[in-house]
C-alpha positions as CSV (number, residue, x, y, z in Angstrom):
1,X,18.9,-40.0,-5.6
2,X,19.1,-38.7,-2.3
3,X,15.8,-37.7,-0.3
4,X,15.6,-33.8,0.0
5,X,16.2,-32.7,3.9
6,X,13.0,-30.6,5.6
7,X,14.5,-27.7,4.8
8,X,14.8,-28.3,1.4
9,X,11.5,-28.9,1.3
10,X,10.3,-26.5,3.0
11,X,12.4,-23.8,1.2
12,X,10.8,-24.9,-2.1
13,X,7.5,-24.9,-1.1
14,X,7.5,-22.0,-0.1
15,X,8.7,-20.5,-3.5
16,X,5.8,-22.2,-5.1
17,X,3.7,-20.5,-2.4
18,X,5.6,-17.2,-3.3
19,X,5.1,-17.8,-7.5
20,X,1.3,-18.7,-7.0
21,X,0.8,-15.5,-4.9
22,X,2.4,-13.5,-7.4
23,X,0.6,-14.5,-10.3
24,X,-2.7,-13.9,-8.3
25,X,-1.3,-10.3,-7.7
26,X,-0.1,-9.6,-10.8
27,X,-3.9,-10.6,-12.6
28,X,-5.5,-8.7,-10.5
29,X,-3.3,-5.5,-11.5
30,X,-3.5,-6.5,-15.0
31,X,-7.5,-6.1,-14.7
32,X,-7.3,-2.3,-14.2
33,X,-5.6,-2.0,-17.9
34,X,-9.4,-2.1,-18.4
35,X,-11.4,-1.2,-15.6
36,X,-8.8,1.9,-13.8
37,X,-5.9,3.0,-16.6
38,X,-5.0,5.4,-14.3
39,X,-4.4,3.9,-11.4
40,X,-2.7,0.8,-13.9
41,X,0.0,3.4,-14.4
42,X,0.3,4.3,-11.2
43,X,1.0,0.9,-9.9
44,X,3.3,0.0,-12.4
45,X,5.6,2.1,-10.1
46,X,5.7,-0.7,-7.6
47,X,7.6,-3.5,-8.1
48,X,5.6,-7.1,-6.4
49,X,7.5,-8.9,-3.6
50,X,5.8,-11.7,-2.5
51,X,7.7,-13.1,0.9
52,X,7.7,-15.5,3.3
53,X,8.5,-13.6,6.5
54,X,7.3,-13.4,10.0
55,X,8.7,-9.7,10.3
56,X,5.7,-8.8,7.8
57,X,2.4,-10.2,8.8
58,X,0.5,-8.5,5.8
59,X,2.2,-5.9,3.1
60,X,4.3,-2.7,3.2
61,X,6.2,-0.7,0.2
62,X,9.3,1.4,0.7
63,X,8.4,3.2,-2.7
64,X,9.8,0.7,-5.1
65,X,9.1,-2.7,-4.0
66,X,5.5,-3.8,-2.7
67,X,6.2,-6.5,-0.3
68,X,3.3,-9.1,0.9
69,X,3.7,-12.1,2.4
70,X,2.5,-15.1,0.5
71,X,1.0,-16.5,3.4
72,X,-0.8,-13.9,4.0
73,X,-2.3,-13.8,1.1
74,X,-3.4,-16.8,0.6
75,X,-6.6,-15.9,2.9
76,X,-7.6,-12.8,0.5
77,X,-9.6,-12.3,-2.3
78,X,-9.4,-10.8,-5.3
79,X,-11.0,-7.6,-4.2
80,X,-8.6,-7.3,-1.1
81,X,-5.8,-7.9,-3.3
82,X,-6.2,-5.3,-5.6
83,X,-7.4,-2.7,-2.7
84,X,-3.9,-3.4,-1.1
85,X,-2.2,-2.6,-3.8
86,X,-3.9,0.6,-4.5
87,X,-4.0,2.0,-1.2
88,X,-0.4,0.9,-0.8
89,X,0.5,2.9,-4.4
90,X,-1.7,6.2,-3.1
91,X,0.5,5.8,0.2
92,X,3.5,6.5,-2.1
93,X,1.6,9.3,-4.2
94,X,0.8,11.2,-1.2
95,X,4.1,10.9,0.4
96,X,2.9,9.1,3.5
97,X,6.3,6.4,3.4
98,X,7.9,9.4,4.9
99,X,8.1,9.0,8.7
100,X,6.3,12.2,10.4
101,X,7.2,13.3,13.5
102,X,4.0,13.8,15.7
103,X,2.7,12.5,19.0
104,X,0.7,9.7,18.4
105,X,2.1,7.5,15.4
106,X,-0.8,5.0,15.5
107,X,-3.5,7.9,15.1
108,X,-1.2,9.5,12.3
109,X,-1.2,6.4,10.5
110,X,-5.4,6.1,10.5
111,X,-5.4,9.4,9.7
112,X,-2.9,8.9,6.2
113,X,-5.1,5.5,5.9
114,X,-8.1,7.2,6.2
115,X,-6.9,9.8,3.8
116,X,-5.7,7.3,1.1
117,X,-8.8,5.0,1.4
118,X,-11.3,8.2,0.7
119,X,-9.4,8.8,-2.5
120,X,-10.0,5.0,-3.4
121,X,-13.7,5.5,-3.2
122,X,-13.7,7.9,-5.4
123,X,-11.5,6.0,-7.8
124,X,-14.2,3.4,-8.0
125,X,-12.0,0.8,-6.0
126,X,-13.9,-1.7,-3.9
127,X,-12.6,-1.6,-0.2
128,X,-12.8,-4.6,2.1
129,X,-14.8,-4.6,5.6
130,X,-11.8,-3.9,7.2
131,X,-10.4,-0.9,5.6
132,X,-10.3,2.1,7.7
133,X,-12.5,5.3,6.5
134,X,-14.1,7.5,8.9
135,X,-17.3,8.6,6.8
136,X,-17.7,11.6,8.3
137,X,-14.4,12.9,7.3
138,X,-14.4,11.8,3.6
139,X,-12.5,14.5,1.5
140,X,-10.6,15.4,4.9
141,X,-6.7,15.4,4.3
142,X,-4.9,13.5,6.9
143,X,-3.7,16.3,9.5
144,X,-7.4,17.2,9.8
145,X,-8.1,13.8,10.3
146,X,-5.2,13.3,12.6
147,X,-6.6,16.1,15.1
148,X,-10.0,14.9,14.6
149,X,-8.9,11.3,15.9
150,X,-8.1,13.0,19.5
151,X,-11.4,12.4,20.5
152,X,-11.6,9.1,19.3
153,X,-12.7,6.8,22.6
154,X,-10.6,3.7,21.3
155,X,-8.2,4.0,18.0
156,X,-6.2,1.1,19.6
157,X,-9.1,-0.7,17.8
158,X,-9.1,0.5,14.1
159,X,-6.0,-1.8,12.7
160,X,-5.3,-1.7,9.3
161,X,-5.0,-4.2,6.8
162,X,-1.3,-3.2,5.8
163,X,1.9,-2.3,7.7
164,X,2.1,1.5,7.4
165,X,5.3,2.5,5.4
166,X,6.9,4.0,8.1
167,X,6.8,0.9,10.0
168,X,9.4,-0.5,7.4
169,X,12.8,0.1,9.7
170,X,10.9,-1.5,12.9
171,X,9.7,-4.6,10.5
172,X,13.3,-5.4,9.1
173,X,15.4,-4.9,12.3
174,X,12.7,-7.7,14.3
175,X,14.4,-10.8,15.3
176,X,12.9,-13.8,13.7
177,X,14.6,-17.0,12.5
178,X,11.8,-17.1,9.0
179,X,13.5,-14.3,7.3
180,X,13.4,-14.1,3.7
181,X,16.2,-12.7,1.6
182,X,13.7,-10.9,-0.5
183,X,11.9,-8.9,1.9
184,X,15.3,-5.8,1.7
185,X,13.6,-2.3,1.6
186,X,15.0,0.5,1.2
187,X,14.7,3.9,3.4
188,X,12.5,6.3,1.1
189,X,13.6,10.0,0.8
190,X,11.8,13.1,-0.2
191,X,13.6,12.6,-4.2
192,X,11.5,9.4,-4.5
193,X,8.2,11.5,-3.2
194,X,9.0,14.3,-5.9
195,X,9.3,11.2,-8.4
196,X,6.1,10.0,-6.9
197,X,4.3,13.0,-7.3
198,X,5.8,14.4,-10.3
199,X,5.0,11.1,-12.1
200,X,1.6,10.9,-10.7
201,X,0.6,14.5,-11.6
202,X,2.3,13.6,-15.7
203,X,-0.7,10.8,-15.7
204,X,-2.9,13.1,-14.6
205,X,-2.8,15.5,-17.3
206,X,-2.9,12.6,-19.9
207,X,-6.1,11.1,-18.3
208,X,-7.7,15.1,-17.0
209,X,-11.3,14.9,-18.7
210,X,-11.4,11.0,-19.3
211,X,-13.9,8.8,-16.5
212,X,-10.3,7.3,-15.3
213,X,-9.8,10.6,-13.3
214,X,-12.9,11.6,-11.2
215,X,-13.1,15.0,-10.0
216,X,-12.1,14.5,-6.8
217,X,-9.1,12.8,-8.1
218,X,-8.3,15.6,-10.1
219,X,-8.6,17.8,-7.5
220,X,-6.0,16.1,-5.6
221,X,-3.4,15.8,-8.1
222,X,-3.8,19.7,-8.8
223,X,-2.5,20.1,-4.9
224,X,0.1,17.9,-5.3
225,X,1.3,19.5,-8.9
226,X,1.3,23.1,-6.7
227,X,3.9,20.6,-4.0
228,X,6.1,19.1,-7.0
């Protein structure tokens, strides 16, 4: 039997990196059949993608898929792996994988993080240290947070832990020679938002009075019923 080459290798380890990951993902969704129904639901919307890609350092979605890469993930825990996915599902819900067109993209993506990450809390959902939320903004929708940010001495500094949607069309065109034929999103349009939103606000009324949809919550899926 012939020896395999370096690439061969390499190429199957890192699909047994990728399957690992996966699994890991996958459990830690399958807790919030329990814990969150709601948001359960919700992220059922996202397909995972577990990669092995330079071109994504952490995870993205297009609105379908949920790409991570594997090695990436191999440094989180459970509680950061099931905080990405969430925020990266709320992303979708709100409509924030639509690129905006303002002055400062940077500060409009803390602002949408910030946004999303405030609706976590109130969903119960741990977030890591490094999560960005601006506590005295909480219940602030992202434009308000956006012009608050101006006076922000240094935003360069607040990095979140994902790649913001919009980013997707910069990440795939990078040049790299570790691309992974998995990592193929797709450009998001405003019928995949109305899916988004329309399916969100469905749940919504199916879990309205129930501890799976705090107030809050609630509150925010009203707004986005008076958008669908």
């Amino acid at each position: 039997m012939m020896a395999m080459t370096r690439h061969e290798t390499s190429y199957q380890d890192a699909g047994k990196l990728k399957r690992h990951q996966q699994e890991l993902w996958e459990t830690n969704r399958a807790t919030w059949r329990i814990t969150h129904p709601f948001m359960a639901d919700l992220a059922d919307g996202l397909t995972l993608v577990p990669v092995v890609d330079n071109r994504l350092p952490s995870a993205t979605t297009d609105g379908h898929s949920l790409f991570f890469n594997a090695s990436f993930s191999v440094g989180l825990n459970a509680v950061t792996r099931r905080f990405l996915q969430a925020h990266l599902v709320w992303h979708c819900v709100l409509g924030d994988i639509l690129p905006r067109q303002v002055k400062d993209q940077h500060r409009w993506h803390l602002a949408c993080d910030h946004e999303v990450n405030g609706l976590l809390v109130h969903l119960g959902i741990s977030l890591p240290y490094q999560a960005v939320l601006f506590f005295s903004q909480l219940g602030q929708p992202a434009k308000a947070v956006y012009d608050w940010l101006i006076h922000h001495p240094a935003p360069q500094l607040e990095q979140p832990l994902d790649r913001h949607p919009t980013d997707t069309a910069k990440l795939i065109s990078g040049l790299d020679a570790n691309h992974d034929d998995a990592f193929v999103p797709v450009t998001p349009d405003k019928a995949l938002i109305h899916h988004w939103q329309a399916h969100a606000s469905f749940l919504a009324r199916d879990y309205r009075g129930t501890p799976s949809l705090p107030a809050a919550i609630d509150t925010k899926m009203c707004t986005l019923e008076r958008r669908c």
